[in-house]
C-alpha positions in Angstrom: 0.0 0.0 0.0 1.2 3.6 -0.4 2.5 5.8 2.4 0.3 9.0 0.9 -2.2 7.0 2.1 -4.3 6.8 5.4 -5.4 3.4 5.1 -6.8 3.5 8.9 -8.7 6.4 8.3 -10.3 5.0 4.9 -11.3 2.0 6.8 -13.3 4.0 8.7 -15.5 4.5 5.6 -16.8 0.6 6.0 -19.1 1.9 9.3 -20.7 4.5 7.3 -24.5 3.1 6.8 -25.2 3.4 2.8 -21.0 4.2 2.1 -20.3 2.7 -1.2 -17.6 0.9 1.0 -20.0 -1.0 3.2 -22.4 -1.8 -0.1 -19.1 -3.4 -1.3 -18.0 -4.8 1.8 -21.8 -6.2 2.0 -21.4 -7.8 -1.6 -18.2 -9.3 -1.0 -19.4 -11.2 2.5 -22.4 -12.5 0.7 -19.9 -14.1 -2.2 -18.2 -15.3 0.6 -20.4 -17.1 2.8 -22.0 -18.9 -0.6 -18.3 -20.3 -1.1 -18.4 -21.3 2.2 -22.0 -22.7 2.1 -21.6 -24.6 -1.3 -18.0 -26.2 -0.5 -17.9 -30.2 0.4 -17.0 -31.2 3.9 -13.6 -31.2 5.3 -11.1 -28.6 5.5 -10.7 -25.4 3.7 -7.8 -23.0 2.2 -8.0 -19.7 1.8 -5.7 -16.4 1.1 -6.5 -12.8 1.4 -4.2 -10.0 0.1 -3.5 -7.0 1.3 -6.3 -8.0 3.3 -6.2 -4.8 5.4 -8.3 -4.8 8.7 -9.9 -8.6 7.2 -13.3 -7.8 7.9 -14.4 -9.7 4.7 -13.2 -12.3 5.5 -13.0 -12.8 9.5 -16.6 -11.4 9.6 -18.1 -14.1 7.7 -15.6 -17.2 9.0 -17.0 -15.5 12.7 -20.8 -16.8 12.2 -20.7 -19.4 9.7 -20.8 -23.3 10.4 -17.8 -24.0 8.1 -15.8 -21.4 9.9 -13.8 -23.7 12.0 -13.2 -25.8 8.9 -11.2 -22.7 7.3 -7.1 -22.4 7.2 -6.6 -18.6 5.9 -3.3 -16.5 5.4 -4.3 -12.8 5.4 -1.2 -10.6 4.0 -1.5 -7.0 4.8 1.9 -4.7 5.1 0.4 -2.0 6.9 1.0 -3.2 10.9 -1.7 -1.3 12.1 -3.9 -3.1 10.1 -2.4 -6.2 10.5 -2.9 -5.9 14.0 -6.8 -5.3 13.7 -6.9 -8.4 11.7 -5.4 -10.6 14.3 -7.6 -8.5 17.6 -10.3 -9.5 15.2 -9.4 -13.3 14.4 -8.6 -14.0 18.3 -12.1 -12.2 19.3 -14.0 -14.4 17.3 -12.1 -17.4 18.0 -10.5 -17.9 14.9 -7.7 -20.3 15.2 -7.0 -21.0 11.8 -7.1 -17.3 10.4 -3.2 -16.2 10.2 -2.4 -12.8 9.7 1.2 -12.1 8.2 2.4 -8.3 8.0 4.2 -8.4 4.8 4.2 -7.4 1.3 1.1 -9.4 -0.3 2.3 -8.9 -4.5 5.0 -11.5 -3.5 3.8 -14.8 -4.8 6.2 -16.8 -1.7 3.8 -15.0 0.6 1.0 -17.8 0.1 3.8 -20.6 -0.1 2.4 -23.4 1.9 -1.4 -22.4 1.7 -2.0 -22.7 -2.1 -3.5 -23.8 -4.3 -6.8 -22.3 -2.1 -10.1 -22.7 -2.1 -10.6 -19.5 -1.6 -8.5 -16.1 -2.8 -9.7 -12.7 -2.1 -8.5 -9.9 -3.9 -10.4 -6.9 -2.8 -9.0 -3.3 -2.7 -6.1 -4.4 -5.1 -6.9 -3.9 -8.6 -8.0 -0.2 -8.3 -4.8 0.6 -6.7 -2.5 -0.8 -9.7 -1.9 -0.4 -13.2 -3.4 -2.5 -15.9 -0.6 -4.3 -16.7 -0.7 -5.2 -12.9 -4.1 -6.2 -12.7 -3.5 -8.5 -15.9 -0.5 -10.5 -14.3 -2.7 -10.7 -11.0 -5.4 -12.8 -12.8 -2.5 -14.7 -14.6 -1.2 -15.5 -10.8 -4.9 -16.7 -10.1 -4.4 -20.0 -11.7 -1.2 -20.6 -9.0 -3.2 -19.2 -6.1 -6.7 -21.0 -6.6 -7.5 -24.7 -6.7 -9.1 -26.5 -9.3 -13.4 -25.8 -8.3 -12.0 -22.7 -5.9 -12.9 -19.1 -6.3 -11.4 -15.8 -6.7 -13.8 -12.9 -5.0 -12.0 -9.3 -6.7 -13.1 -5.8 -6.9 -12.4 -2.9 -8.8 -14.6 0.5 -8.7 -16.9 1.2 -12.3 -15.3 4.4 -12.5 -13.7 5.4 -15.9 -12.0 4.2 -17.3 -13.9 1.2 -16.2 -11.5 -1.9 -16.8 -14.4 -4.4 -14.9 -15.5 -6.3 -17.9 -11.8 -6.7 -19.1 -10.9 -8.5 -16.3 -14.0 -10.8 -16.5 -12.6 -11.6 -19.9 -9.2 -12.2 -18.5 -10.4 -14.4 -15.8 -12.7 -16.4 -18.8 -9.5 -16.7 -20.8 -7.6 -18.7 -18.2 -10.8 -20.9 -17.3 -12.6 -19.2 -14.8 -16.3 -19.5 -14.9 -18.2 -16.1 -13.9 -20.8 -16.9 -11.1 -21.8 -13.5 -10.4 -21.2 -9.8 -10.5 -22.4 -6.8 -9.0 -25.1 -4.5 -11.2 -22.6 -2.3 -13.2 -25.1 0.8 -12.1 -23.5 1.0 -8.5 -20.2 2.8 -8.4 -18.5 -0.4 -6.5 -17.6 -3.6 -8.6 -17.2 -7.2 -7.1 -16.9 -10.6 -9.1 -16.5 -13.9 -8.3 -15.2 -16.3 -10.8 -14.3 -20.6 -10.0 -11.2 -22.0 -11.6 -12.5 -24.8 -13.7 -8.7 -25.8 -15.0 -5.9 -27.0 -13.4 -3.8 -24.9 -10.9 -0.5 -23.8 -11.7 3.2 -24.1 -9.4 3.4 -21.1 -7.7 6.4 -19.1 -9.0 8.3 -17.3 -6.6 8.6 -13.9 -9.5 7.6 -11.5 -10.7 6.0 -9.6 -8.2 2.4 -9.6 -8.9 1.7 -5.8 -8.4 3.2 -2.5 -6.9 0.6 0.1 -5.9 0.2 3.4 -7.4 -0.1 6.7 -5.4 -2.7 8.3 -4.6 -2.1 11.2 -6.6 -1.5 9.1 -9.7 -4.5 7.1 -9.1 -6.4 10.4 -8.9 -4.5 11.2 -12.1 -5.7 8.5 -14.2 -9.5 8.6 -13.1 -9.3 12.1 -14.0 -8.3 10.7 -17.6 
């Protein structure tokens, strides 16, 4: 994440009733806890990056009755964050959740918890370039398992790159099961790997996050 950024204080947007961030924070949970609710029995993987405070994913694993079946990595870099995310795993009695400070474009970051059943990518793809984005969804057939599911957002502003990366995602075998109505400002999809998962490769990075001001720069065209 960028420094010119206050990624506490922008969290803060998710307890605003009718924010776009709690709609999409809403969205995301629901795609979620269907994952959850249409998985077989047994355990479950799943990996979350820059996963920030991990109220997606913590606040669904906290009520749901495959939440003790659930082995998660959440990678965050900011430590305040990262902190959050663990106050919140170990209040709702969360064994399994893991929450690693570090940098989540590196692929070794989710070494030993991938292929998943579940990857989360949420609050990434508006916050890197393109080019970025593209290799992320190429990394999505190391990180996911065959039948698992990548959850991802990206805002509909313009330019709106949304139904390009549905494409990308199709290309490489995912199959679309939902996404949010492109009229709301927030976008969310969730896509299930239907091929056969990759090794993970330990480079390229995946991503590097833009600045504020350049993300600013590019929305304004």
């Amino acid at each position: 994440m960028t420094a010119d950024q206050d990624w506490v204080a922008w969290h803060g947007h998710y307890d605003e009733p009718g924010s776009s961030l709690a709609a999409r924070l809403a969205a995301v949970q629901a795609q979620i806890a269907a994952v959850l609710g249409q998985a077989p029995p047994g355990p479950l993987r799943a990996v979350s990056m820059c996963a920030g405070q991990g109220r997606d994913l913590i606040g669904v694993l906290a009520g749901h009755p495959r939440g003790g079946d659930v082995t998660a990595r959440l990678v965050e870099l900011d430590p305040r964050l990262a902190a959050t995310a663990r106050a919140l795993a170990a209040a709702a009695c969360l064994p399994g959740v893991e929450v690693v400070t570090g940098d989540a474009a590196e692929p070794t970051a989710y070494m030993g918890l991938v292929p998943a059943d579940l990857v989360l990518a949420c609050g990434v793809f508006g916050n890197i370039t393109d080019e970025d984005v593209r290799r992320t969804v190429r990394y999505s057939t190391q990180l996911c398992a065959t039948g698992g599911t990548v959850i991802w957002t990206r805002g509909r502003s313009a330019p709106d790159l949304f139904p390009q990366i549905c494409d990308w995602f199709a290309e490489l075998g995912f199959e679309q099961l939902w996404v949010s109505d492109p009229e709301v400002s927030y976008g969310v999809g969730a896509h299930r790997f239907t091929g056969t998962p990759e090794p993970l490769a330990a480079a390229p990075r995946m991503f590097s996050f833009l600045s504020a001001a350049e993300i600013r720069k590019r929305r304004a065209g």
